[in-house]
C-alpha positions in Angstrom: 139.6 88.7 117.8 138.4 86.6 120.5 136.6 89.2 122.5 132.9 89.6 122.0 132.8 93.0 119.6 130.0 95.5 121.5 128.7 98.3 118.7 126.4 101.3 119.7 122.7 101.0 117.7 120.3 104.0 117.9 118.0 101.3 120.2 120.9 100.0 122.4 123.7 98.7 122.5 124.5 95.1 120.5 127.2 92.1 121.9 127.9 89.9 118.6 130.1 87.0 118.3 133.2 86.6 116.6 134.2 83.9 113.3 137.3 82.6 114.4 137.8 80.7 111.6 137.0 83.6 109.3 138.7 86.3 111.5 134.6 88.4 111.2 132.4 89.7 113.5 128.9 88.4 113.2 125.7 90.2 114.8 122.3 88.4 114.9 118.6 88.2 115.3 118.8 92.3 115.4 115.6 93.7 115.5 115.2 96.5 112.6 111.0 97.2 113.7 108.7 96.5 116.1 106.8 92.3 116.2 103.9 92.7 113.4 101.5 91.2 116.1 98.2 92.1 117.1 96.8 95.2 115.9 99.9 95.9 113.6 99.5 92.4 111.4 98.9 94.0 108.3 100.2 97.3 109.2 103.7 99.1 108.0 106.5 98.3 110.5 107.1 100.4 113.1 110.3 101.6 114.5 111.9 99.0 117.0 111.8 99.3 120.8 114.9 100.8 122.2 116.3 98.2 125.5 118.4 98.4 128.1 122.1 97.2 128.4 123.6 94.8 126.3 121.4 92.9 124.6 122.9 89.6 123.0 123.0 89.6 118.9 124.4 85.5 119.0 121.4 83.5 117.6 119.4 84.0 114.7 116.0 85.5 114.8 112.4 82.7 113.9 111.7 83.1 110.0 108.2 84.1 109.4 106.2 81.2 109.4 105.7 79.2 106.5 105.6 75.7 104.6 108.9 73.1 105.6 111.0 71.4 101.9 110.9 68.2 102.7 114.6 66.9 103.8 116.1 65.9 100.3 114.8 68.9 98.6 117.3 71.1 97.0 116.0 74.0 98.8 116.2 72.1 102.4 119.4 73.7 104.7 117.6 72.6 108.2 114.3 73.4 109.9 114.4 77.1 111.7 112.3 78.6 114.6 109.4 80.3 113.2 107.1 83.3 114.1 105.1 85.8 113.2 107.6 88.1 115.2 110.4 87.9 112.3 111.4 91.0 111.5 115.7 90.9 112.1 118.3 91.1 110.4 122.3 90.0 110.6 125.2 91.7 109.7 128.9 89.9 109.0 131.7 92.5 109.0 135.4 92.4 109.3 135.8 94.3 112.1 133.7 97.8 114.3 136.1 100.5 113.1 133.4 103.4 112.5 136.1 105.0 109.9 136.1 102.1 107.8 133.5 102.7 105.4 133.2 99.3 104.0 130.9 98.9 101.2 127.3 97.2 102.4 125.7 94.3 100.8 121.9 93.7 101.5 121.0 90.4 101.0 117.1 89.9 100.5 116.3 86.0 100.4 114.4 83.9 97.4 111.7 81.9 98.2 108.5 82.4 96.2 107.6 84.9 98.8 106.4 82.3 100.5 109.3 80.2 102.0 112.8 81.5 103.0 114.8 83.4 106.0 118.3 85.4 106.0 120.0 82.7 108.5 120.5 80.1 105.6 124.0 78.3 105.3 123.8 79.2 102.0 123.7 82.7 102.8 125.9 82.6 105.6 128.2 85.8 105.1 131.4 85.2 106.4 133.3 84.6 103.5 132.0 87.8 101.9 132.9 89.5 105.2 136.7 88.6 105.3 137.0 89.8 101.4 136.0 93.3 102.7 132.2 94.1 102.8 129.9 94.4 105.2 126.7 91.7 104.6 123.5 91.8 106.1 121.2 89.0 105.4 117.2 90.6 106.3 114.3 88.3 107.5 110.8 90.1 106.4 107.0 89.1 106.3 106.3 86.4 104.0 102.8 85.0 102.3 99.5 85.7 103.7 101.2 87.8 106.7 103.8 89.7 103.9 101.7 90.0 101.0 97.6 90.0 101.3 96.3 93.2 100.5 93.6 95.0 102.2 91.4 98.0 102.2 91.6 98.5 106.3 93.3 101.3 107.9 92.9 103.3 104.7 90.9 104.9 101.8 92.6 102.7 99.5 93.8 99.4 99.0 97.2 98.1 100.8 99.3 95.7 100.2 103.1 94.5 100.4 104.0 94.3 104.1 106.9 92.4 103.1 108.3 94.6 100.9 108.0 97.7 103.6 109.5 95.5 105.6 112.4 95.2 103.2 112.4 99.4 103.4 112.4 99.1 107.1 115.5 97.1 107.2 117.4 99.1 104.9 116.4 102.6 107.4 117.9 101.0 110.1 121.1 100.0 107.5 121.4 103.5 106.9 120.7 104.8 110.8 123.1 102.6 111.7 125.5 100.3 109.5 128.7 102.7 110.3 128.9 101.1 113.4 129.7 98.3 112.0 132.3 99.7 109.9 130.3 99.7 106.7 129.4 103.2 104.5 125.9 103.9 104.6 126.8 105.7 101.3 127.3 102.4 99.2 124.7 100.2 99.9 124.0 97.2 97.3 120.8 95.2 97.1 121.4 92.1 95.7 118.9 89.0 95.8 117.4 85.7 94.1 114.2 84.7 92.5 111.6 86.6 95.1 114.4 88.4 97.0 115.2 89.7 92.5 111.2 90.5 92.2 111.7 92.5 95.4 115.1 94.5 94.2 113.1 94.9 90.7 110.6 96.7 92.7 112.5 98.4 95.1 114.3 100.3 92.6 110.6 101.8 91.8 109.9 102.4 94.8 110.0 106.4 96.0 110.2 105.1 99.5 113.3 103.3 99.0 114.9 105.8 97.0 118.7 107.0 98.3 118.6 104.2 100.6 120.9 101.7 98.2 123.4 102.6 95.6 124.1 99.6 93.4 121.5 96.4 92.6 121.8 92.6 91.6 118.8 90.7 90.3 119.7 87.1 90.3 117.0 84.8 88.8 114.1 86.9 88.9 112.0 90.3 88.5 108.5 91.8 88.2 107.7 92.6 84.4 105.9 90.0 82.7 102.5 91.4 81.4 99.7 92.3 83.5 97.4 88.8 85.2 100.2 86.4 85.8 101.3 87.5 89.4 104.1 85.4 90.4 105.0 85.1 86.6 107.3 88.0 86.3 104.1 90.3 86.9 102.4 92.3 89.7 99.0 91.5 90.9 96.7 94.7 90.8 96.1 95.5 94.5 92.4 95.8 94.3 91.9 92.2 92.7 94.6 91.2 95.7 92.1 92.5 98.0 89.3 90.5 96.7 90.9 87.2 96.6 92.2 87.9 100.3 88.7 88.5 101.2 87.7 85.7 100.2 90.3 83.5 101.5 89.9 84.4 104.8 86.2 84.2 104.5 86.4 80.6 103.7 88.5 79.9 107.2 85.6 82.4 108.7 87.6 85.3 109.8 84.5 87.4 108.4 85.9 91.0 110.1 88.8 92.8 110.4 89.1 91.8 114.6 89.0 88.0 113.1 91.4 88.5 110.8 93.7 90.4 113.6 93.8 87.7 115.6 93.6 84.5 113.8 96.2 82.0 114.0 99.6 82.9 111.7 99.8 79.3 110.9 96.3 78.8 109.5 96.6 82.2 107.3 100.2 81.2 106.3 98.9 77.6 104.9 96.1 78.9 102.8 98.4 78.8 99.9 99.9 75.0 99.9 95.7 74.6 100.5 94.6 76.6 97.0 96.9 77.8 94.8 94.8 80.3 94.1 95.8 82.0 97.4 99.3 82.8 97.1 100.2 86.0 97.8 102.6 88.4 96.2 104.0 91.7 95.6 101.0 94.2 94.1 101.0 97.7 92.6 99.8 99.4 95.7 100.3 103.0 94.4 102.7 103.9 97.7 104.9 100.7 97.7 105.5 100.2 94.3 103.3 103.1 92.3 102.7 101.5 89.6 103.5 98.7 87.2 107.2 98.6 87.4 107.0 97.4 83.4 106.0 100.8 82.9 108.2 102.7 85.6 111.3 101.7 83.8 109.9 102.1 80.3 109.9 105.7 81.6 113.2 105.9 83.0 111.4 106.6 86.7 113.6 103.5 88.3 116.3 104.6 90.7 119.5 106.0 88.6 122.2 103.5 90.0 124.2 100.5 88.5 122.7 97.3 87.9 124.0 93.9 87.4 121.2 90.9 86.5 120.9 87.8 85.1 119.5 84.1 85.5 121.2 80.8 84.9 121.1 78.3 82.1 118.8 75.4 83.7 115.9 77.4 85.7 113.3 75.5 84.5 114.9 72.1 85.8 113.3 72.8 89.3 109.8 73.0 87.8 107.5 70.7 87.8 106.6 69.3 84.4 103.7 70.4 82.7 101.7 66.6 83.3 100.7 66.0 79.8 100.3 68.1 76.0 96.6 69.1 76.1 97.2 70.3 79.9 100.0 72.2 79.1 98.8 74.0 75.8 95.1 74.6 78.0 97.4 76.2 80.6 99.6 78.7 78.0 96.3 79.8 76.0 94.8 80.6 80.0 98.0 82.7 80.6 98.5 84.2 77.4 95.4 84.0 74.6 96.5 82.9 71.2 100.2 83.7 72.4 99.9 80.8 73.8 100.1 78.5 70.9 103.1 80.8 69.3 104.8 80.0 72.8 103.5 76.3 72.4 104.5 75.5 68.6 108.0 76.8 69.6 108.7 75.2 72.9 106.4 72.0 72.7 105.3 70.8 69.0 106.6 67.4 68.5 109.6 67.6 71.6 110.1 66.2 74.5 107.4 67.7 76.8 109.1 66.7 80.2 112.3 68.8 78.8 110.3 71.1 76.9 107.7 72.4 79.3 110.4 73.2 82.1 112.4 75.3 79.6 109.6 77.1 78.5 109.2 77.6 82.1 112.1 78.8 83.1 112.2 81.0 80.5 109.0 82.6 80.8 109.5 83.4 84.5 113.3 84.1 84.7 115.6 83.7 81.6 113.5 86.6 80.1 112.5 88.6 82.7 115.6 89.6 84.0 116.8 89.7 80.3 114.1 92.5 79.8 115.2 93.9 82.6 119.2 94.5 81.8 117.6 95.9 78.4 115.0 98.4 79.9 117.6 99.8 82.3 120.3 100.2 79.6 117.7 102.1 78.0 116.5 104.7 79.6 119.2 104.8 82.9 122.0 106.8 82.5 123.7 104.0 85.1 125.4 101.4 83.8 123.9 97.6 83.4 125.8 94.5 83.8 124.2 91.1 82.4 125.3 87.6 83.1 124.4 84.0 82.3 124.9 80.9 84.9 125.8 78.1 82.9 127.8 75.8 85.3 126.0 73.0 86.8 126.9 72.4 90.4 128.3 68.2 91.3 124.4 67.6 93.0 124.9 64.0 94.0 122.3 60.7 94.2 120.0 61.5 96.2 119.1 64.9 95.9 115.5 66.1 94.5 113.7 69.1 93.0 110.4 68.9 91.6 111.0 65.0 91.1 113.7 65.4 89.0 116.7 63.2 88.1 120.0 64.9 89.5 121.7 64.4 85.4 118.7 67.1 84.3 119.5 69.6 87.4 122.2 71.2 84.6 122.8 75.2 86.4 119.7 74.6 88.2 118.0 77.9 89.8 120.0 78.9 93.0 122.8 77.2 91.9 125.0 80.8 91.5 123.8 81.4 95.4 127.0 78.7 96.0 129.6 80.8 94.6 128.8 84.1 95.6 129.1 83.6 99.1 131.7 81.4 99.1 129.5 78.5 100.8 130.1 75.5 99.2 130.8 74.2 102.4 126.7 74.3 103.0 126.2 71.5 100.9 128.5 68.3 101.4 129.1 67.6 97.6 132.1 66.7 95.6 133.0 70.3 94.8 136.3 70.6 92.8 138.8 73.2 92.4 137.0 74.3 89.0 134.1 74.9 91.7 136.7 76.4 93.9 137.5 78.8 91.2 134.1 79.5 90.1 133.8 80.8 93.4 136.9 82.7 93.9 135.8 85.1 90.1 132.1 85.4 91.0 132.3 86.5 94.7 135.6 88.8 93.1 132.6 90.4 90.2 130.0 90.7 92.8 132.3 92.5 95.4 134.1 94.7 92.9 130.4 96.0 91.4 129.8 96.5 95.1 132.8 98.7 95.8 132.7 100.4 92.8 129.5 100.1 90.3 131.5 97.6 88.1 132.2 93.9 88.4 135.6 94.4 86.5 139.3 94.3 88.7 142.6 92.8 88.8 143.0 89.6 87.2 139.4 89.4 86.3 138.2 88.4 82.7 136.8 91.5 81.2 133.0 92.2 81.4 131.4 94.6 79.3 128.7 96.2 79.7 125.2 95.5 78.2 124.3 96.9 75.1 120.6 96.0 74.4 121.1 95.7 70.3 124.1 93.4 70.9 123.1 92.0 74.0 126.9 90.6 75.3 126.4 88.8 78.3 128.9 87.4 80.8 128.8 83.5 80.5 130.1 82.3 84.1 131.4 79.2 84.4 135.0 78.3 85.6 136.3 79.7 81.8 134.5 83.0 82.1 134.1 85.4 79.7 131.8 87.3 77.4 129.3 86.6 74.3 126.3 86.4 72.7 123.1 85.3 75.6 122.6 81.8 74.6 119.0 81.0 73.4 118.4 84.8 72.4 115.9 84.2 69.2 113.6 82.4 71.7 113.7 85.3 74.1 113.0 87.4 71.1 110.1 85.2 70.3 108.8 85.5 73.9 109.3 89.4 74.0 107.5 89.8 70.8 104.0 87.4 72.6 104.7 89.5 75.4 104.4 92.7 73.8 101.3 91.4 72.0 100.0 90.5 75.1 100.2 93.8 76.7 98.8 95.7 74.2 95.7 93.3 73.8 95.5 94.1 77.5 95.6 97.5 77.2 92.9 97.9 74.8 91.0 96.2 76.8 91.1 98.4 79.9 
């Protein structure tokens, strides 16, 4: 093992590293399309450049560039080189036998589509490499530079560089990932929060269809009603257009040319400027065709297993609605007169600090990915796996999200990311062997529905799967096992506003 491993890419040839300590081979900073710069900002990827020799895969590739966590955020593993030349990837595997056929895991980073990279800690892939799978962790086009939508280049409005890029990445998985000992023929997508949204879409996507096999939503998804992008819903990519258009207007990049060549940093920041510029994934009619609500109320979605679900505390990392009359303004904006249903069962007379975060949470994850494990047991004739989080990590003193107090963090959203990969080691807290466990049954679930389609195996607590009028869910914590998703009359509360709200919509149109 302690030779530099050499593999054969259809661009050149790649010299990796080797994880002594986990006995893998690690390749990064591997270029999967061409730098998005100059005349192709805004522009599908391209095919990468083929080189010369050997060219060195030992250091991570810059993340796209975007806003820092500050140093005792949750979210905060390290600043990263940054550029608008991101597009790599990395790959962990145990070893360059071509005959292997290992199965693949894609991992597509969280982040609000707006922060994030594949080069983590958390992520690292090691540990999920020496259990048998070959990992890739993708960096892809984030904000502004990933997600505004324009009407240049052709006859109708594009949008969702970041999620081609995600496409791109998975072509050059299946040109080239059995030389690197994986099987191009069982590929799982699996990702958190933005990197869910993007596996939400992805299996909608005709352009991403047979390029993955299995798919794992943690902590997120795309089908909350129409007009709450970044909510659980898709922006429509003509309205995108229009709010790009203006944004870049107001830093006075008037033309296309401008626009080209401004500086990445100054279109990357217009968000954490005016929240009304944040950028995210739209229905594009290429991308994603349509509303992927309605793509897997139709059965349309790609036919393969899926295994989704959130955790028990996501709303602890919001920040609190700041007081009753703001909050209750804010839900009747969003959602009409649903609003107050949501309201009078969330916030009347409690504790609107607690209260408004659940709601929260609820409303952009808990339910979502719910809705999700129910429309795909519906109308795919895959299987569907659901979970529920519910084991709150040992954050210590000192630690923030969203100026909380580390007693409320509870299974705060990420918190599952731990386990998975096997990288407690990524945070110095006072992890225990019931965290040790944890670990040891979830990355077992997530490896075994990667192999095979199906979380269950050897020495595993049963998991059944989802049955949307009896919605069993697996409760993980270091006990796991099956029952009923906690909170479920709430998320039936929610489903029935949201189904209100869609057909109000629809009339309307």
């Amino acid at each position: 093992m302690g030779h530099a491993p050499v593999v054969k890419t259809d661009c050149g040839m790649l010299s990796g590293s080797v994880d002594a300590g986990a006995g893998v081979h690690v390749f990064k900073g591997i270029p999967y399309a061409k730098p998005p710069l100059g005349p192709l900002r805004w522009q599908a990827p391209q095919p990468p450049q083929p080189w010369q020799g050997e060219r060195f895969a030992h250091r991570f590739g810059p993340r796209c560039i975007q806003p820092e966590y500050v140093g005792n955020s949750i979210n905060f593993f390290g600043s990263e080189d940054e550029s608008e030349d991101c597009l790599t990837l990395n790959v962990w595997t145990p070893g360059i036998d071509r005959n292997a056929r290992l199965p693949v895991m894609v991992w597509l980073h969280g982040g609000g589509f707006v922060t994030g990279s594949g080069a983590l800690s958390l992520y690292d892939g090691s540990e999920l490499a020496r259990h048998g799978v070959v990992l890739v962790t993708v960096n892809y086009r984030l904000g502004p530079l990933g997600f505004m939508a324009w009407a240049e280049g052709s006859a109708e409005p594009r949008g969702n560089w970041g999620l081609l890029d995600q496409i791109a990445a998975l072509e050059w998985i299946s040109r080239n990932i059995e030389a690197f000992g994986g099987d191009r023929g069982c590929v799982t997508i699996f990702g958190q929060s933005a990197g869910s949204s993007s596996v939400n879409c992805l299996m909608t996507s005709p352009l991403a269809r047979g390029l993955f096999h299995r798919a794992i939503g943690q902590s997120g998804g795309s089908l909350g009603p129409p007009g709450r992008a970044g909510g659980g819903s898709l922006q429509d990519v003509a309205d995108a257009a229009k709010i790009a258009q203006r944004a870049c207007m107001g830093l006075g990049y008037a033309t296309p040319e401008e626009r080209r060549s401004a500086d990445a940093r100054d279109l990357q920041l217009l968000w954490p400027k005016d929240r009304a510029n944040r950028c995210w994934a739209v229905v594009d009619g290429h991308s994603v065709p349509k509303e992927v609500y309605a793509s897997f109320a139709a059965g349309e979605q790609a036919n393969v297993p899926l295994l989704t679900g959130a955790n028990a505390n996501e709303g602890s990392a919001r920040t609190p609605a700041p007081d009753v009359e703001a909050w209750k303004k804010s839900l009747q904006q969003d959602f009409g007169e649903e609003g107050l249903v949501l309201f009078e069962a969330y916030g009347a007379g409690r504790d609107l600090d607690e209260m408004s975060r659940r709601l929260g949470g609820h409303l952009t994850f808990n339910w979502i990915n719910w809705t999700w494990a129910r429309m795909n047991q519906r109308t795919s004739r895959a299987p569907t796996f659901a979970y529920h989080f519910r084991h709150a990590p040992p954050a210590p003193e000192g630690v923030d999200i969203a100026e909380n107090r580390p007693e409320r963090f509870g299974a705060f959203h990420t918190a599952e990311i731990h386990y998975i990969f096997g990288t407690l080691h990524s945070r110095n807290w006072p992890w225990t062997e019931a965290d040790r466990h944890l670990c040891e049954t979830m990355r077992s679930y997530w490896i075994n529905f990667a192999r095979n389609g199906d979380p269950n195996g050897a020495g595993l607590p049963a998991w059944p799967t989802f049955n949307p009028d009896l919605p069993t869910v697996q409760l993980l914590d270091p006990e796991a096992v099956s029952g009923e998703l906690p909170e479920r009359q709430l998320f039936d509360l929610i489903d029935a506003c949201m189904q209100r709200v869609r057909t109000r919509a629809a009339a309307s149109t």
